[in-house]
C-alpha beads as a LAMMPS data file, in Angstrom:
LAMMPS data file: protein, C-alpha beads

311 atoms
310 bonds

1 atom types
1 bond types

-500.0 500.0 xlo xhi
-500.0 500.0 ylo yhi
-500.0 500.0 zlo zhi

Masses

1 110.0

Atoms # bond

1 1 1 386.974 179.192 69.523
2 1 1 389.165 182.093 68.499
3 1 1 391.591 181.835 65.963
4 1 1 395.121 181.730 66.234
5 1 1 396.633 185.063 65.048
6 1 1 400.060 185.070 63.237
7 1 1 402.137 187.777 62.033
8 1 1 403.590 186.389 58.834
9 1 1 407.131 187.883 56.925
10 1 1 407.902 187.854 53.781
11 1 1 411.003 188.155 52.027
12 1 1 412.270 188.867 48.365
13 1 1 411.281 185.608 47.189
14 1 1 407.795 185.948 47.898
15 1 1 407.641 189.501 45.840
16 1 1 410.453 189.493 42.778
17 1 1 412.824 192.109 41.998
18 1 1 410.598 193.622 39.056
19 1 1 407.332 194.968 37.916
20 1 1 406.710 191.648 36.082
21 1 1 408.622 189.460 38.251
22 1 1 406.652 190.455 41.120
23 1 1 403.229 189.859 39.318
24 1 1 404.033 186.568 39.185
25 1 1 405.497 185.563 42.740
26 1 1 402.784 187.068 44.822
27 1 1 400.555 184.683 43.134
28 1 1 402.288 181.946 44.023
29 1 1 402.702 183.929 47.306
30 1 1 399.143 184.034 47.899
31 1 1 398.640 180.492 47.500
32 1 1 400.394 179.614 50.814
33 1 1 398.944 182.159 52.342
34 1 1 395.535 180.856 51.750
35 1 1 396.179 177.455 52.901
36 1 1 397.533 179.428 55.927
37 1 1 394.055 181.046 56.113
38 1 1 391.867 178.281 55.202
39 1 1 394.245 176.176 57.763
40 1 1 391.814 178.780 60.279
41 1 1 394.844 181.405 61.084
42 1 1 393.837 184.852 61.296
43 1 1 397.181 186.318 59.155
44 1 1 398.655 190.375 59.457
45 1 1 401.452 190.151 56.211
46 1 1 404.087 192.452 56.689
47 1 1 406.629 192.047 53.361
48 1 1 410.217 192.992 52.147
49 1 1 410.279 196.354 49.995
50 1 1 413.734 196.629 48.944
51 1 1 414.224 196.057 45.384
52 1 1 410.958 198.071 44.981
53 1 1 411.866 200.731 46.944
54 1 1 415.337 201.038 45.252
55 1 1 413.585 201.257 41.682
56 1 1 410.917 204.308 42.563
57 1 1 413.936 206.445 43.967
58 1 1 416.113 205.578 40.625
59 1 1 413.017 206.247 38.327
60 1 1 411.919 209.976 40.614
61 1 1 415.857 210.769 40.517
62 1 1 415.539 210.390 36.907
63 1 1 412.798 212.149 36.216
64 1 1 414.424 215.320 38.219
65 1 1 417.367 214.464 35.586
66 1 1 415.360 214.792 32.445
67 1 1 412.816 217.230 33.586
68 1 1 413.985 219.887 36.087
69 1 1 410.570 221.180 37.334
70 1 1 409.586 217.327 39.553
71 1 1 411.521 217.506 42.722
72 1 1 413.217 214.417 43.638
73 1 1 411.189 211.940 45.495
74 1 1 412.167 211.761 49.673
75 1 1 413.159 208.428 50.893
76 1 1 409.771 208.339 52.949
77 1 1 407.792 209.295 49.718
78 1 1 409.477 206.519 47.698
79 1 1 408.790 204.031 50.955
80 1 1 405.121 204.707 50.439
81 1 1 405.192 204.631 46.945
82 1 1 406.579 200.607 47.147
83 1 1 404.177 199.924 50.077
84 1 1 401.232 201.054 48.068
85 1 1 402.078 198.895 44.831
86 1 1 403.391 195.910 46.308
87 1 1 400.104 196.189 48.643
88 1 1 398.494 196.224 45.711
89 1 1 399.411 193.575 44.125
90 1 1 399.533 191.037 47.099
91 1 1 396.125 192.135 48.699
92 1 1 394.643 191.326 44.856
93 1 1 396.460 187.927 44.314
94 1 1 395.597 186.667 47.725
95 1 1 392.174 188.123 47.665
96 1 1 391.612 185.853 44.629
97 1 1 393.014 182.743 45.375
98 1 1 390.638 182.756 48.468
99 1 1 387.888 183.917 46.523
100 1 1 388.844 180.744 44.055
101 1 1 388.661 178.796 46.765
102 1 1 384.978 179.584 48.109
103 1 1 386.546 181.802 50.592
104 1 1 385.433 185.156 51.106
105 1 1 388.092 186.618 54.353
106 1 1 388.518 190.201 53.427
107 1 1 392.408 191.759 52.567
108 1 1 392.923 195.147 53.311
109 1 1 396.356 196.813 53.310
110 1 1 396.948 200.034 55.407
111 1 1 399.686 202.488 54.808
112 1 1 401.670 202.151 57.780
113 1 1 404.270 204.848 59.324
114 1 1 406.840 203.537 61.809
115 1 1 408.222 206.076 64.235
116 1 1 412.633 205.968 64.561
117 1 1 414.899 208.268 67.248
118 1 1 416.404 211.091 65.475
119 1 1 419.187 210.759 67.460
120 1 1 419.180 206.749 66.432
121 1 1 423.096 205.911 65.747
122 1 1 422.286 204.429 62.358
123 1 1 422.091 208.118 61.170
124 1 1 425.786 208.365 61.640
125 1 1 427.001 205.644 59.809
126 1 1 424.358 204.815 57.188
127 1 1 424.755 201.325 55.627
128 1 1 421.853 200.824 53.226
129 1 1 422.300 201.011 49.599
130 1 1 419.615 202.551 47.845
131 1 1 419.174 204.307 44.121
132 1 1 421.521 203.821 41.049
133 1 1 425.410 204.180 40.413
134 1 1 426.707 207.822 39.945
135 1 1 429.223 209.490 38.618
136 1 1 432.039 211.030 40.841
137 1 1 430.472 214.410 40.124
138 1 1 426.894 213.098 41.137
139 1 1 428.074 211.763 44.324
140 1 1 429.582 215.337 45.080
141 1 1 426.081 217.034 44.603
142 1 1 424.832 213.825 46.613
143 1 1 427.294 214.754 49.450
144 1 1 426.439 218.774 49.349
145 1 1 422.938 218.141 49.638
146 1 1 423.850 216.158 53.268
147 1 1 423.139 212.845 51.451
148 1 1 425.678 209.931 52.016
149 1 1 427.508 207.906 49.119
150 1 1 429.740 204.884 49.039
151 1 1 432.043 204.236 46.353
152 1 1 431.968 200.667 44.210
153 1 1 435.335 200.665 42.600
154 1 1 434.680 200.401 38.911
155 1 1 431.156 200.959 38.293
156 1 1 430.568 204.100 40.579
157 1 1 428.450 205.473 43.351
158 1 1 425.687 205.233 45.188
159 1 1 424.138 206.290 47.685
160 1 1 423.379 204.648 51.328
161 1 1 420.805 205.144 53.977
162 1 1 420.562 204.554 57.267
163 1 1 418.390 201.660 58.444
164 1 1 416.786 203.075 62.498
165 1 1 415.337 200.623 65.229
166 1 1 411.861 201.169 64.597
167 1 1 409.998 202.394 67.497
168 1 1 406.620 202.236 67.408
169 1 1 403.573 201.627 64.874
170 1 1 401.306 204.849 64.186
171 1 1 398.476 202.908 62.641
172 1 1 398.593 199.929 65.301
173 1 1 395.318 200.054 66.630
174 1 1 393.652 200.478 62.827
175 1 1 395.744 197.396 61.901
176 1 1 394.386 195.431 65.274
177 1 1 391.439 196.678 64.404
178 1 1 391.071 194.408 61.484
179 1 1 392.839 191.852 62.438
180 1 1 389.679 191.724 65.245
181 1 1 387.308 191.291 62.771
182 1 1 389.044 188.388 61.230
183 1 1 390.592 189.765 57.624
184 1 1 393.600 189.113 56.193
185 1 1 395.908 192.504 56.859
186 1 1 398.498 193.385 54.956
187 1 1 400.692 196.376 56.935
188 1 1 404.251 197.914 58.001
189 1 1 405.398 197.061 53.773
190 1 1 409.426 197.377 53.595
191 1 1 409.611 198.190 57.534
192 1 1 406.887 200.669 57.381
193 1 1 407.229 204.358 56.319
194 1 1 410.287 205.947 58.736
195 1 1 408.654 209.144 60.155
196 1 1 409.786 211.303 62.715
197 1 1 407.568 212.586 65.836
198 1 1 407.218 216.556 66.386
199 1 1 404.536 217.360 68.669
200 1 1 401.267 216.575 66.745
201 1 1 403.320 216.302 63.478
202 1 1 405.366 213.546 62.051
203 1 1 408.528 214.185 59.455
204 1 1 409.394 211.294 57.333
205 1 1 412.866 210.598 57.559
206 1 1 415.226 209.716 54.821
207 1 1 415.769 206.284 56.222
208 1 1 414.855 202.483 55.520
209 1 1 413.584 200.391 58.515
210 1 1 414.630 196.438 58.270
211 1 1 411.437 194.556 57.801
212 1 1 412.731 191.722 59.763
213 1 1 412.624 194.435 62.465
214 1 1 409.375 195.530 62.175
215 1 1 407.857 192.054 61.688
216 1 1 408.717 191.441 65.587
217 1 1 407.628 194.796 66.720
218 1 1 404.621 194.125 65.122
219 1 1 403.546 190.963 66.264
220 1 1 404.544 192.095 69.696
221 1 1 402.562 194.864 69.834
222 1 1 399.515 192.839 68.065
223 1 1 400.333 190.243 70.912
224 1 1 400.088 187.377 68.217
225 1 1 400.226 183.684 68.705
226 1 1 403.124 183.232 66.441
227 1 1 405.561 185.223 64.458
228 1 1 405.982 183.572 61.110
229 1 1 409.431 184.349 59.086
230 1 1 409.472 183.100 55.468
231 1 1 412.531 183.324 53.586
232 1 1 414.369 181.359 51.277
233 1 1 415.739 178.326 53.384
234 1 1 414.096 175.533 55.001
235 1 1 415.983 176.472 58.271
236 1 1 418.438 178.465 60.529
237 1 1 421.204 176.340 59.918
238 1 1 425.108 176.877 62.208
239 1 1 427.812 176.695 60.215
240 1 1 426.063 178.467 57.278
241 1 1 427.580 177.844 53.729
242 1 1 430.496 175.783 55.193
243 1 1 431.373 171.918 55.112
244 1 1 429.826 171.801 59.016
245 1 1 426.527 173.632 58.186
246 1 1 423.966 172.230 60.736
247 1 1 419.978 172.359 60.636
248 1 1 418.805 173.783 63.868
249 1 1 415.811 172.125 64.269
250 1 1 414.502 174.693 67.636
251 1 1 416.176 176.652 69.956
252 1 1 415.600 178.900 72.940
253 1 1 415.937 182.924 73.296
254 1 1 418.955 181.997 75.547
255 1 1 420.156 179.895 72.955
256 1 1 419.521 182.044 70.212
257 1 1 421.698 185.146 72.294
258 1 1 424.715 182.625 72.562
259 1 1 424.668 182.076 68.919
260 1 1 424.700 185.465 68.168
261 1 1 427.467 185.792 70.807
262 1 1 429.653 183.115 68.627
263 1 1 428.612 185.422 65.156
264 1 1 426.977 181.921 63.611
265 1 1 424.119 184.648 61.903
266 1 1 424.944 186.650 59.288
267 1 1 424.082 190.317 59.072
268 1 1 421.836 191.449 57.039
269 1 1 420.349 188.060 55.991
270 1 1 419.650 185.410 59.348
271 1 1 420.555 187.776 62.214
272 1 1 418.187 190.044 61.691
273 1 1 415.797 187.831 61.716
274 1 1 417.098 185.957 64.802
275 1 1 416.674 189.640 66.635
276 1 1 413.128 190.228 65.540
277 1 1 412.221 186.651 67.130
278 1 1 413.830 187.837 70.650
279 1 1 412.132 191.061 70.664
280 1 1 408.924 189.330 69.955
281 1 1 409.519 186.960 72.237
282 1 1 410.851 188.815 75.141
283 1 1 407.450 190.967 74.777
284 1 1 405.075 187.751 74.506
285 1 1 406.842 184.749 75.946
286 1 1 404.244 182.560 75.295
287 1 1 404.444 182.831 71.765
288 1 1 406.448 181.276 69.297
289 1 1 408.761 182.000 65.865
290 1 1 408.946 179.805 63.027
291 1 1 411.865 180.519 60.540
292 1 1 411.115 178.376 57.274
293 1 1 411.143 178.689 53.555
294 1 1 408.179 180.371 51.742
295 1 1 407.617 176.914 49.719
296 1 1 406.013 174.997 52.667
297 1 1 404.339 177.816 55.165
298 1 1 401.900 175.406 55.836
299 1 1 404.445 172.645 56.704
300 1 1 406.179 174.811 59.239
301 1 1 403.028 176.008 60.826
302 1 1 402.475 172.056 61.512
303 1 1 406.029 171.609 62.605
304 1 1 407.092 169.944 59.568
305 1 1 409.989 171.888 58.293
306 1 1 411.754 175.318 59.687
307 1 1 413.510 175.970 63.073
308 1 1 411.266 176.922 65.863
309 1 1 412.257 179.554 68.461
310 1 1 410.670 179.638 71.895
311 1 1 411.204 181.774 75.216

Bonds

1 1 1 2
2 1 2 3
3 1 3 4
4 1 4 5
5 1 5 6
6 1 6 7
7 1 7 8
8 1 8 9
9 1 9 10
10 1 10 11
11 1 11 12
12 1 12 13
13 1 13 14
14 1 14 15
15 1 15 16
16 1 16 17
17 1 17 18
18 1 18 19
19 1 19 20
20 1 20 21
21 1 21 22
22 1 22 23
23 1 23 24
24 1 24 25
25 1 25 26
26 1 26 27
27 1 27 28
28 1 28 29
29 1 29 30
30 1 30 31
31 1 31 32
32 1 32 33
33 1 33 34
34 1 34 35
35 1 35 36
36 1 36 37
37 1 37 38
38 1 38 39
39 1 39 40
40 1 40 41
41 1 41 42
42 1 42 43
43 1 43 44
44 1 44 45
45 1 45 46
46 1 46 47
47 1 47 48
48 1 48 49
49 1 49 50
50 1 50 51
51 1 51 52
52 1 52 53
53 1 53 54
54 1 54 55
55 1 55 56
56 1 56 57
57 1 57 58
58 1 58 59
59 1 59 60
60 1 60 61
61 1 61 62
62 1 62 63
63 1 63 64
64 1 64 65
65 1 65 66
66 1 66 67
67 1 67 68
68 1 68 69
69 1 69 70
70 1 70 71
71 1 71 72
72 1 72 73
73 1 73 74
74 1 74 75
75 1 75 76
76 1 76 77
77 1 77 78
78 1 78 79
79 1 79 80
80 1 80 81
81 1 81 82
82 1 82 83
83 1 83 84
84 1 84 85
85 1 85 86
86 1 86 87
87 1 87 88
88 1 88 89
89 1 89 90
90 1 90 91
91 1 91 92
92 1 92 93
93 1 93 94
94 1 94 95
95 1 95 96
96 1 96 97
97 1 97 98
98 1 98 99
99 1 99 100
100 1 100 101
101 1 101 102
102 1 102 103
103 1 103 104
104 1 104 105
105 1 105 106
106 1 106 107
107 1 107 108
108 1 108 109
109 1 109 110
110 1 110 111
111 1 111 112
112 1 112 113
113 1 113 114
114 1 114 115
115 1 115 116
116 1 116 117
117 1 117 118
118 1 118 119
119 1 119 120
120 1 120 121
121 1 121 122
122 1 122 123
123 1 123 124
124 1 124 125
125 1 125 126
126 1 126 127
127 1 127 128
128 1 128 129
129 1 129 130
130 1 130 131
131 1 131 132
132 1 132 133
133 1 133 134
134 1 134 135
135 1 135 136
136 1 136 137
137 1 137 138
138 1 138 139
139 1 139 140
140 1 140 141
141 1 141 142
142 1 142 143
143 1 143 144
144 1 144 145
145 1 145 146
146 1 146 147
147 1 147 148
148 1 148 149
149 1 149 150
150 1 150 151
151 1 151 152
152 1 152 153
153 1 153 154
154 1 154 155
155 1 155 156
156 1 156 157
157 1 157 158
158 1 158 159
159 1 159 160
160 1 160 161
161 1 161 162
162 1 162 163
163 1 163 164
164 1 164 165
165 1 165 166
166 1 166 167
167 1 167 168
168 1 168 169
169 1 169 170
170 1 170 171
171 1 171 172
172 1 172 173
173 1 173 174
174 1 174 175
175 1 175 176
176 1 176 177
177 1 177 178
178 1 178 179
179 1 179 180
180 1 180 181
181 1 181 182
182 1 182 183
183 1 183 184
184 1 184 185
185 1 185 186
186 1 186 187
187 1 187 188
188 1 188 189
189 1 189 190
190 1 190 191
191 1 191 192
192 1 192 193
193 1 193 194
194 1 194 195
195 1 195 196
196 1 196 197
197 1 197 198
198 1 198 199
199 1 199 200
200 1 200 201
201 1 201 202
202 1 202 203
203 1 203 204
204 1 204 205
205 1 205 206
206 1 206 207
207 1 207 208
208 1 208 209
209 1 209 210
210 1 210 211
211 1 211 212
212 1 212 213
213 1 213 214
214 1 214 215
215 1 215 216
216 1 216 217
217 1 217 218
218 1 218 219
219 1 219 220
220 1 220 221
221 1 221 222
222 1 222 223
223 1 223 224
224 1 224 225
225 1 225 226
226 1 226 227
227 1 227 228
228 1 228 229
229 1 229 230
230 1 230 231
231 1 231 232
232 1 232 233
233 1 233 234
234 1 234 235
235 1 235 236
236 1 236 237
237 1 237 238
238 1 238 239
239 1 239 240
240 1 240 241
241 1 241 242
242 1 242 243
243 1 243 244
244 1 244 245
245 1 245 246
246 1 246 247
247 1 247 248
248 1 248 249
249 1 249 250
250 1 250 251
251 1 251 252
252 1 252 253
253 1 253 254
254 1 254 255
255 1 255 256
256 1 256 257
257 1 257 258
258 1 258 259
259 1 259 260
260 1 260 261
261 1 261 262
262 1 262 263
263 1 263 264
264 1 264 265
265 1 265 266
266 1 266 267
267 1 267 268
268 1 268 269
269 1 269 270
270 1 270 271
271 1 271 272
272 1 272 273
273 1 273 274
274 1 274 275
275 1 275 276
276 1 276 277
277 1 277 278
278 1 278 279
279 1 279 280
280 1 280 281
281 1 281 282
282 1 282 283
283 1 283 284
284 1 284 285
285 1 285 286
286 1 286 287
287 1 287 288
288 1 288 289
289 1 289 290
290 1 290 291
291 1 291 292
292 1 292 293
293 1 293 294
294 1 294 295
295 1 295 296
296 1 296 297
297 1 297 298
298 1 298 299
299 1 299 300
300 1 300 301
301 1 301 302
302 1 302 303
303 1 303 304
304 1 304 305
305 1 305 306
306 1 306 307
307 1 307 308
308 1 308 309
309 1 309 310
310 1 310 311
């Protein structure tokens, strides 16, 4: 019998915000990912990058500050950068904790590019905050290059970047590829690196792609059994943060829509992910979505805590 394949998501709480910080949560990380493997689910990890992403640019800006000669690091370079180290990290922790455990599934990562429209409206109105604060004369050089900034009154300004629909997966068929032959992949880190297609070449754009976003492309086009969102609450709730807040226990795609109709997600934080699970969803209706806290991925996987979203 084959084994169920899952894409699984992981947020900031699964990685940390720091060098150290991160060391630390992936191992914890990779412990409920291996009772997710050793539960007999073939896993493809896709992760959050944004803290780490947002620390390379500020450390390659500085370096241009301090010593002239280094260019400053592109936006795809610095996506990379975070999906290599993170990668590394998490493919080592969980690699470990199996191997602790008698169990020998493989963990590869693959450096994953993730095609966007150049003509994508998130270019015009960028929204992602990326780098460190700047000084009004900063942001002017910022602005000259054809960079955007936003200004935080009292502390300064930084600059934003816009966050594309991701299109399609170049390394797809390497990543099903190993998920095939039964290891434990690791791809599309931080929403994958944003790259543009001309002819035979592809241009990395100076963009950030919402990992929530590419988790559902991803299991889509990997046609998994489930789509696996862990974050840092035990559910979707309605009525978030106020006196009527509400556990949804499952829900529909119809359902889901009308929600979004009545603005009960939050941008940024639950309606992304409530958008990943319909596209997902819409492309494999026979799969499902599980939205649950990283604390008990096994639980959720047995129905025992999370809200569950079906076609």
């Amino acid at each position: 019998m084959s084994k169920k394949k899952i894409v699984v998501s992981l947020g900031h709480e699964a990685l940390g915000i720091t060098t150290n910080a991160q060391k630390d949560a992936v191992r914890v990380t990779a412990a409920a990912l291996a009772d997710l493997v050793e539960a007999g689910y073939q896993l493809t990890i896709t992760h959050s990058n944004g803290p780490q992403v947002s620390m390379i640019h500020k450390a390659m800006t500085e370096l241009h500050r301090v010593y002239i000669d280094y260019t400053p690091a592109p936006m795809c370079v610095c996506s990379a950068m975070s999906q290599g180290y993170v990668g590394y990290d998490l493919q080592n922790s969980l690699r470990s904790e199996l191997l602790s455990r008698g169990n020998s599934t493989p963990v590869s990562t693959i450096l994953t590019q993730v095609s966007v429209d150049p003509y994508d409206e998130a270019f015009y109105e960028p929204t992602k905050v990326i780098g460190r604060f700047m000084s009004p004369e900063d942001a002017e050089m910022e602005t000259k290059k054809g960079n955007y900034v936003k200004e935080f009154p009292g502390q300064g300004y930084r600059r934003v970047v816009a966050a594309p629909k991701p299109l399609d997966i170049i390394e797809i068929d390497a990543i099903r590829l190993l998920a095939d032959a039964d290891q434990a992949v690791i791809a599309c880190g931080g929403g994958g690196i944003p790259v543009i297609e001309q002819k035979a070449q592809l241009k990395g754009a100076s963009a950030v792609i919402e990992k929530d976003a590419i988790a559902g492309l991803l299991a889509a086009k990997l046609s998994s059994d489930e789509l696996l969102i862990l974050t840092g609450v035990d559910h979707v709730f309605l009525h978030f943060g106020t006196p009527e807040q509400t556990p949804i226990e499952s829900m529909t795609v119809a359902q889901a829509k009308e929600y979004i109709a009545q603005g009960q997600f939050e941008e940024g934080t639950m309606l992304p992910k409530i958008e990943a699970a319909i596209r997902y969803l819409e492309e494999v209706p026979d799969g499902c979505v599980r939205i649950a806290s990283i604390r008990d991925a096994a639980g959720a996987m047995k129905g025992k805590t999370g809200t569950v979203i079906t076609a």
